[in-house]
N, C-alpha and C positions, 0 to 999 in steps of 0.2 A: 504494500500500500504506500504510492508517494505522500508527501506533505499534502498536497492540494487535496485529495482524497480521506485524511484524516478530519481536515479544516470543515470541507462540503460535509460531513459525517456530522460533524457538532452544528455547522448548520442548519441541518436539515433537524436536529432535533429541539433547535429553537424555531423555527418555522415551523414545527409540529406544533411545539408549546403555544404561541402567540395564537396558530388558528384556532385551536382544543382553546380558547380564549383562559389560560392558565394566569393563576398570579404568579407574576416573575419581580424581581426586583432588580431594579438596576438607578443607574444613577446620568444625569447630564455632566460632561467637562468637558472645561472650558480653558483648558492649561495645555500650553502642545508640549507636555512631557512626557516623551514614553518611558520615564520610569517611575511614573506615578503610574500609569496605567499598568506597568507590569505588576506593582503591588496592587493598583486595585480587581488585578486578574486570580491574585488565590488569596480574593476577601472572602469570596461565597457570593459574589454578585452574579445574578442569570445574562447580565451585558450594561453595555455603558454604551451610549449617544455621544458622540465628540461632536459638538457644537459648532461647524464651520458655518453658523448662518451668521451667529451674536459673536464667536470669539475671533480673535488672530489667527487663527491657521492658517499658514501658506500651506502650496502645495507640498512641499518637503517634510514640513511638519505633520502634517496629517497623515502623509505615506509611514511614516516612520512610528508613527501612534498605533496605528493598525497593523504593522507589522508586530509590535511588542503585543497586541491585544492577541492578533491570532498565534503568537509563539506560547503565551500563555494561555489561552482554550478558552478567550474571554468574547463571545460573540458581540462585535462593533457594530451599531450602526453609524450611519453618519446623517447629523440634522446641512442638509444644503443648503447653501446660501440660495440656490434657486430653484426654477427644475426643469433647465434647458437641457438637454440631451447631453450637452456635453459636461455638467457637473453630474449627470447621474452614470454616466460613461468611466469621468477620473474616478469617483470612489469607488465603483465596481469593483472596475480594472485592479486596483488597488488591494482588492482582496476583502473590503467591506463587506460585512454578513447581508448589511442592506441598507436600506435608505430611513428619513425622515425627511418627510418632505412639505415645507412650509406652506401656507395660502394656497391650500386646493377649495378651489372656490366654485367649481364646479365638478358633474360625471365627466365633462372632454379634457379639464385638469387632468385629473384621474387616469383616465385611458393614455394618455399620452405620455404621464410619466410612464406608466406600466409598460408601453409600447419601448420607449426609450430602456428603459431594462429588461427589455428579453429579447432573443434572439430569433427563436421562433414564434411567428405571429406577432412580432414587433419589430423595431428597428434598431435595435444595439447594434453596432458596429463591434465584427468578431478581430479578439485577437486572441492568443493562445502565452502567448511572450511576455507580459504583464506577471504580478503574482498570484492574480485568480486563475491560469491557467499554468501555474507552477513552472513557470521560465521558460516555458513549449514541452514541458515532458508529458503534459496532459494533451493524450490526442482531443484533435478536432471535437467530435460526435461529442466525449466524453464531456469536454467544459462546456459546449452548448448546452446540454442536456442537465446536466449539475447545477449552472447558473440559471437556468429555469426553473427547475424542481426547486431551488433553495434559497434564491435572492430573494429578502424580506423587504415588501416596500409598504411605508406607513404613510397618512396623508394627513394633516393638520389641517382641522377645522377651526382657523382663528377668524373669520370675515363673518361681519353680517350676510355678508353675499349669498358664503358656502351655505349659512344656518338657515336662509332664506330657501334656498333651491332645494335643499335636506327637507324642508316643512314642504314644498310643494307638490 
């Protein structure tokens, strides 16, 4: 079993927990330390949110966050700063268990992030070379299939808008 194939494994079993609508606990940060994140990977937390909508994360910081999350078996998601295709593409790529996804204000919100993270029957652009496809040692088939079955995307209902169209 390579690395990638361990990560999708614990994945897939927070994806289970969140739909089986489980209480999980986890926490938002907001600190691009991954060695904070490495301690708070054997607290007993079910996952932690790195905040790139509200905090400083660059790109580097963030890669390096989720790397220490999944070395310690701590499922990330990440809250985006947006949810144009191509922030929900870099935290993938990145090896993110999944997303958070700000101001979905609408169902074509919704569809279209979903579309932007999957492969099939959406529009993610495939690469294998990244860390969610463990450096290319993950065939083809395998990471499409995996990141479909197990990428977790969440959508925030913060707008009068969403709460409006939710009631309609």
């Amino acid at each position: 079993m390579c690395s990638s194939d361990l990560t999708f494994a614990m994945s897939a079993s927070f994806r289970e927990q969140v739909r089986d609508r489980q209480r999980l606990t986890g926490t938002f940060f907001k600190t691009a330390s991954y060695q904070a994140v490495e301690v708070l990977a054997g607290s007993g937390l079910d996952f932690i949110v790195l905040d790139a909508e509200h905090a400083p994360f660059d790109r580097n910081q963030l890669d390096v966050c989720l790397m220490a999350a999944r070395a310690g078996g701590l499922p990330a998601l990440v809250r985006i700063p947006d949810d144009t295709p191509r922030s929900v593409l870099d935290v993938l790529d990145m090896g993110a268990t999944g997303l958070l996804v700000p101001h979905a204000r609408s169902a074509a919100d919704v569809q279209r992030v979903r579309a932007a993270a999957r492969y099939r029957g959406g529009v993610r652009g495939f690469s294998n070379s990244p860390r969610a496809g463990g450096y290319g040692r993950t065939p083809m088939l395998a990471h499409v299939e995996a990141s479909d079955r197990e990428s977790v995307v969440v959508c925030q209902i913060e707008d009068r808008e969403a709460g409006d169209a939710i009631r309609s």
